[in-house]
C-alpha positions as CSV (number, residue, x, y, z in Angstrom):
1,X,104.3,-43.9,71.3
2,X,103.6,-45.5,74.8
3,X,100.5,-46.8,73.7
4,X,102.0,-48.4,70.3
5,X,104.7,-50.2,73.2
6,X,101.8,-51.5,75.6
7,X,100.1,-52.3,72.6
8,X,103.2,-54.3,71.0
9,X,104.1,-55.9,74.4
10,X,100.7,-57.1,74.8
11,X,101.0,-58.7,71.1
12,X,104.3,-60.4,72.4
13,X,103.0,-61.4,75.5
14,X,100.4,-63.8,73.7
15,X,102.7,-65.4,71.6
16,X,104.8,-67.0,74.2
17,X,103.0,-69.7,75.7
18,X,101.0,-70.2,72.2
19,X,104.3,-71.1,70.0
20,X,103.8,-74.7,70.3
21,X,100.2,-74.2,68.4
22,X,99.8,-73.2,64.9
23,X,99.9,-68.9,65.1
24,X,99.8,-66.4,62.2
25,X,101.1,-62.8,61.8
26,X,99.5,-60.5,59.5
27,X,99.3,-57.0,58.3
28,X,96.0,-55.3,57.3
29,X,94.9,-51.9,55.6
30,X,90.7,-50.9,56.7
31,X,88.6,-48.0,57.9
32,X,90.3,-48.9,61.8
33,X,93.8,-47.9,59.9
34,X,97.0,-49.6,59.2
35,X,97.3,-52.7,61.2
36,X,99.1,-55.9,62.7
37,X,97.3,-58.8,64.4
38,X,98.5,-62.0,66.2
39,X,96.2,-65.3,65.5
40,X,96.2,-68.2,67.3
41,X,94.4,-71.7,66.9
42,X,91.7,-72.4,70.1
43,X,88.9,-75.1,68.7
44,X,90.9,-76.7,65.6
45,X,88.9,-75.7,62.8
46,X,86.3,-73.5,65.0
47,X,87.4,-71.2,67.1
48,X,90.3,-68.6,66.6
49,X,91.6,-65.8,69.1
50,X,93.4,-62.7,67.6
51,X,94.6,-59.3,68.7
52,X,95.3,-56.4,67.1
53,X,96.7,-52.8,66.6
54,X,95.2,-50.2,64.2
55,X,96.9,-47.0,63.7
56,X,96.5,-43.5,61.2
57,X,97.5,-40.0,61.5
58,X,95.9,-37.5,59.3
59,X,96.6,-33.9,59.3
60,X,94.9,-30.9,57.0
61,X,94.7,-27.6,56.9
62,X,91.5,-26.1,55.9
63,X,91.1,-22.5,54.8
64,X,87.8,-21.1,55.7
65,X,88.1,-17.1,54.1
66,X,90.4,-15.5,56.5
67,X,90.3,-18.5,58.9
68,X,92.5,-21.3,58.9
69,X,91.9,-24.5,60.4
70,X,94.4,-27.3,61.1
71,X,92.4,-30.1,61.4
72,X,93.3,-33.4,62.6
73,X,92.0,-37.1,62.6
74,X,93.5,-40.0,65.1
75,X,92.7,-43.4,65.0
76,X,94.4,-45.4,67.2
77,X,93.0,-48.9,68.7
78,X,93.9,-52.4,70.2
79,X,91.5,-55.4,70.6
80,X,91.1,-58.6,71.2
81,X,88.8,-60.6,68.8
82,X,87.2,-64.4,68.2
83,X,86.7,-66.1,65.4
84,X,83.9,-68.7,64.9
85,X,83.9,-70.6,61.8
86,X,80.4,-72.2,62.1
87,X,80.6,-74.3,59.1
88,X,84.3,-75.1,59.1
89,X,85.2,-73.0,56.1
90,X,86.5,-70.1,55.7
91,X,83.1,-67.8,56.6
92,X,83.8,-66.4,60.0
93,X,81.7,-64.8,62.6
94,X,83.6,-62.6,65.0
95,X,83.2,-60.8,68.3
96,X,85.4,-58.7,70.7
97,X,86.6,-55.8,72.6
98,X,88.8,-52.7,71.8
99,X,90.3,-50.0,73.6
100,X,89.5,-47.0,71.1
101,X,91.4,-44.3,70.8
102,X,90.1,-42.7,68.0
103,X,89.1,-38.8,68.4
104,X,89.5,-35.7,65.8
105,X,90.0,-32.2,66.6
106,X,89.9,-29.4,64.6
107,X,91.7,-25.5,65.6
108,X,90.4,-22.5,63.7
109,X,93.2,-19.3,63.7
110,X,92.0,-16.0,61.9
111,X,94.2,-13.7,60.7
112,X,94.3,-9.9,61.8
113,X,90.9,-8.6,61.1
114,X,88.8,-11.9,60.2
115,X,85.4,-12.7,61.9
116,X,84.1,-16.1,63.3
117,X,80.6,-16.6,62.6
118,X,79.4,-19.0,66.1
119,X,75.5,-19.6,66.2
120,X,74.7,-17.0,63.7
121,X,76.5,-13.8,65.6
122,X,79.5,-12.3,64.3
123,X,82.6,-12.2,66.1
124,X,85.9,-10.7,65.7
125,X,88.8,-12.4,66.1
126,X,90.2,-10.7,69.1
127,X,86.9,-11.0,70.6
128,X,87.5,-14.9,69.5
129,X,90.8,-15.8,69.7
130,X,91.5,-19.3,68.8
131,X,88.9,-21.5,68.4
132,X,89.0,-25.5,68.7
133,X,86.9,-28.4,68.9
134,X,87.6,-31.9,69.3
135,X,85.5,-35.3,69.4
136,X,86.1,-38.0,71.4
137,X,84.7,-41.5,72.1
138,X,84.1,-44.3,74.8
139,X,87.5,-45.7,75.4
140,X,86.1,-49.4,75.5
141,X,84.3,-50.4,72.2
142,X,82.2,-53.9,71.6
143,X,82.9,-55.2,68.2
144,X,80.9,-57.6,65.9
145,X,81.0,-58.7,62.3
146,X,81.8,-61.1,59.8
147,X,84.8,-62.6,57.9
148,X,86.5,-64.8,55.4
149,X,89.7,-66.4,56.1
150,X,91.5,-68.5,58.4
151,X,94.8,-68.1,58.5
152,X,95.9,-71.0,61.0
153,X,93.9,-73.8,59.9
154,X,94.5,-73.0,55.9
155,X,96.8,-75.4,54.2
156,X,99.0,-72.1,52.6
157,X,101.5,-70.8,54.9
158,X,100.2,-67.6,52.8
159,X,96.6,-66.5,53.6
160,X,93.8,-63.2,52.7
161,X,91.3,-62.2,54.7
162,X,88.3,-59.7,54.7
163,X,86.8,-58.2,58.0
164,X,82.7,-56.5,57.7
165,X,81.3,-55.5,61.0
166,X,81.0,-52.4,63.6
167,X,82.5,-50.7,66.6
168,X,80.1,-49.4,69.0
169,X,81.8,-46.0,70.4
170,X,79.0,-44.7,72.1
171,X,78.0,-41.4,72.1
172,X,80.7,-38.8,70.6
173,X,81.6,-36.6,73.2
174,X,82.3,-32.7,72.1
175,X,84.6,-30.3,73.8
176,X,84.1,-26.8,72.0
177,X,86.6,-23.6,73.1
178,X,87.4,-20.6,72.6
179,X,90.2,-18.3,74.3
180,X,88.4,-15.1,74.3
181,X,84.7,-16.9,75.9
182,X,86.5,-16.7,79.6
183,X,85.7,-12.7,79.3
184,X,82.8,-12.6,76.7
185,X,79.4,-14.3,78.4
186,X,77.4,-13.9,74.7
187,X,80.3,-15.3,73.4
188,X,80.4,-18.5,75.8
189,X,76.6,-18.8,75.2
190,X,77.2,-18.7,71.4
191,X,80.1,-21.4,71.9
192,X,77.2,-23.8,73.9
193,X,74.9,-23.6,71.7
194,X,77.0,-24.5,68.8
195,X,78.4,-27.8,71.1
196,X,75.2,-29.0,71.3
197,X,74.0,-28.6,67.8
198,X,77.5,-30.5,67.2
199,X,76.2,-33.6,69.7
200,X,72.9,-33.5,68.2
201,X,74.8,-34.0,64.6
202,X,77.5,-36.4,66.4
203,X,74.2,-38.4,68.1
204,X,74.1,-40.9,65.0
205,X,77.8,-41.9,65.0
206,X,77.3,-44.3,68.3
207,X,78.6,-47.3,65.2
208,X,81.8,-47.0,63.5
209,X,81.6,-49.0,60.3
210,X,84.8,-51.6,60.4
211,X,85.9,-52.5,57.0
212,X,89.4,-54.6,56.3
213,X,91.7,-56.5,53.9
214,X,94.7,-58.2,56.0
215,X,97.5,-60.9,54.3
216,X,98.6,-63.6,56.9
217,X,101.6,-65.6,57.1
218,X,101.4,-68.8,59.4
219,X,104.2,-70.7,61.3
C-alpha cells in the first residue's frame, strides 16, 4: 500500500502545474496489470509525456501429490513514458522508464510423510521442511514500443489506445530455500544445484513482453 500512495502522489504531483494544458486520465487492462495513467500535451501534435501505475495480485495453490504449493505472482510497476507521433496521427513510438516491482514466489508444504524430490535425490519432508522459491527482477526497467492513440490532441473528449513493446528486467534473480538445508549439507547442495538450473531456465526472460488496451478521457 505505500508504494500504491508514492505512486498516486507522484500521479498528482504532475497534474498541478500541467492543468492549464490539455491532460487526459485513463484506465487500462495489459500484460503490466490493471492500470491508470496521467497524459499530458509537450510538442502539440508530437510529443506526449505520461505516467503510470500497473498493479495485479494472483494467488494459487498447486497440489503437487502430497505437496502443496501456494504460489503467488506480483506485478506491480510505475513509469514514466513519451510519446512521439512521428507522422502526426495517431501511430506512436514510445520510450521510458519503470520502477518494476514485479516478482513471483512459490512455497511448497508436504504433509506428514511426503517426499521432495530436489536435483533428482529424494527427500523427506522433515529432512525438508518447507520449501520456497521466489524470482525477482531489476528494480529499474527501460521500456520501448509502439502505439495508437492520442488522447490529448484527439478531437473526442473520449479516446482508445493500444500499447506493443517490452520491459527489459534484466536478469531474473532466484532465491531458493529450504528450512531443513541449515543442518543437511547434501541437502543445501541439492537446493544449489536446482537454483541454478532455475537461472539457466530464467536466463531468457531479461524482456517482458508489454501488451495494453487503455480508454482515455481528456479535459
Amino acid at each position: 500500500m505505500k508504494k500504491i500512495s508514492l505512486a498516486l502522489c507522484a500521479l498528482v504531483c504532475m497534474a498541478q502545474p500541467a492543468m492549464a494544458g490539455d491532460m487526459a486520465i485513463g484506465g487500462k487492462a495489459g500484460t503490466l496489470g490493471a492500470g491508470v495513467e496521467l497524459v499530458t500535451n509537450v510538442v502539440p501534435m508530437l510529443v506526449n509525456a505520461r505516467v503510470q501505475l500497473n498493479a495485479f495480485n494472483y494467488n494459487k495453490t498447486l497440489q503437487d501429490t502430497s505437496v502443496t504449493y501456494d504460489a503467488k505472482l506480483k506485478l506491480f510497476s510505475f513509469g514514466a513514458v513519451a510519446d512521439v507521433y512521428p507522422f502526426v496521427g495517431k501511430f506512436r513510438l514510445s520510450g521510458g522508464l519503470y520502477y518494476n516491482g514485479n516478482k513471483f514466489s512459490m512455497t511448497g508444504t508436504p504433509s506428514a510423510g511426503a517426499t521432495y524430490v530436489i536435483n533428482g535425490t529424494t527427500y523427506t519432508a522433515a529432512n525438508v521442511g518447507s520449501l520456497t522459491s521466489t524470482v525477482d527482477f531489476n528494480k529499474i526497467a527501460p521500456y520501448v514500443g509502439i502505439g495508437f492513440g492520442d488522447p490529448v490532441s484527439s478531437g473526442s473528449p473520449i479516446g482508445f489506445n493500444v500499447d506493443l513493446g517490452v520491459l527489459y528486467m534484466g536478469t531474473p534473480k532466484s532465491v531458493v530455500t529450504a528450512t531443513g538445508a541449515a543442518t543437511n549439507p547434501a541437502l543445501a547442495a541439492d537446493i544449489a544445484a536446482e537454483k541454478k538450473k532455475l537461472d539457466d531456465a530464467l536466463n531468457k526472460m531479461k524482456f517482458y513482453p508489454v501488451a495494453a488496451l487503455g480508454v482515455t478521457f481528456r479535459f
